[in-house]
C-alpha positions in Angstrom: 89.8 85.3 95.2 92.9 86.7 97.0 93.1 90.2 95.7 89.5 90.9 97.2 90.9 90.6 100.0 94.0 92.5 99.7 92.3 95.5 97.8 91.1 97.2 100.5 93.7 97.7 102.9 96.3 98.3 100.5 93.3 101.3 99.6 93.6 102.5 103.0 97.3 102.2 103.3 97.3 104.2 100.0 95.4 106.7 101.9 97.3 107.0 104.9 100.1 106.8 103.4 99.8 110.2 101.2 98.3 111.8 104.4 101.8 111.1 106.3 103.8 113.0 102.7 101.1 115.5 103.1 102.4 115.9 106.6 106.2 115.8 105.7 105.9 118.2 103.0 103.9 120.3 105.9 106.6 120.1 108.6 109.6 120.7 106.5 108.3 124.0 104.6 106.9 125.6 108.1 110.7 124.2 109.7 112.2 126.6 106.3 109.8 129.4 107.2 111.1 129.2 110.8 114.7 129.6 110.5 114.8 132.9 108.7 112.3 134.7 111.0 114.3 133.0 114.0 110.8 131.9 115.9 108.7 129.2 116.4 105.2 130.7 116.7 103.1 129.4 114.0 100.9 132.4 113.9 103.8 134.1 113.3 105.1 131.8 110.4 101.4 132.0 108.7 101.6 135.9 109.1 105.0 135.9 107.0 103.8 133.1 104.6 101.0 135.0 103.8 102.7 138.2 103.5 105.6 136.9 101.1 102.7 134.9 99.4 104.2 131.4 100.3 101.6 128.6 100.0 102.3 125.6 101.9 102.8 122.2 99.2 100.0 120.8 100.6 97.5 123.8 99.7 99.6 123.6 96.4 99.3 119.9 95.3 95.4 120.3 96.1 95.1 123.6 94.0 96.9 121.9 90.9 94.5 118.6 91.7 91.8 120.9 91.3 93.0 122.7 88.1 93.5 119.4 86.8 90.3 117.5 87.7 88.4 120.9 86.3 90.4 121.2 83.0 89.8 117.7 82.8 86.2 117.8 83.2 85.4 119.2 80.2 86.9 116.4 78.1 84.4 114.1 79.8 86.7 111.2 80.0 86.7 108.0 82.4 88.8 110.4 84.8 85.8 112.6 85.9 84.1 109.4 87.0 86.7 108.2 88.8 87.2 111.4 90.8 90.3 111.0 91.6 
C-alpha cells in the first residue's frame, strides 16, 4: 500500500537527480577546457573541443547508452521493453 505511494517521486527524484550529474559532469569538463585556452567564451571552448575532438561526458554517456540499447536490441531481451 505504501510503496505506491513512494514510487513515483523517488522516479522523479531519480530523474532529476541524474539531470544535476549530467550537469556536473558538464561544468567541470568545459571549466578543464577553459584553463588551457585562458578564456571563458563558450563558443570559443566548443570551437577547440571540436577541433581537438573532445566530446563533452554527457554526449558521451548518451552515445554508449545508445550503442548499448542497439546492441542489445537484437537479443530481444526484457531490456528493449523496458527502454531504458
Amino acid at each position: 500500500m505504501y510503496s505506491v505511494f513512494i514510487l513515483p517521486p523517488l522516479f522523479f527524484y531519480k530523474f532529476i537527480l541524474a539531470q544535476i550529474l549530467f550537469y556536473i559532469t558538464n561544468f567541470v569538463a568545459n571549466r578543464f577546457m577553459m584553463k588551457p585556452f585562458n578564456t571563458n567564451n563558450m563558443q570559443i571552448i566548443e570551437f577547440c573541443c571540436e577541433q581537438f575532438n573532445f566530446i563533452i561526458p554527457s554526449r558521451q554517456i548518451a552515445n554508449r547508452r545508445d550503442k548499448f540499447v542497439k546492441s542489445d536490441s537484437q537479443r530481444n531481451n526484457l531490456l528493449t521493453f523496458i527502454n531504458m
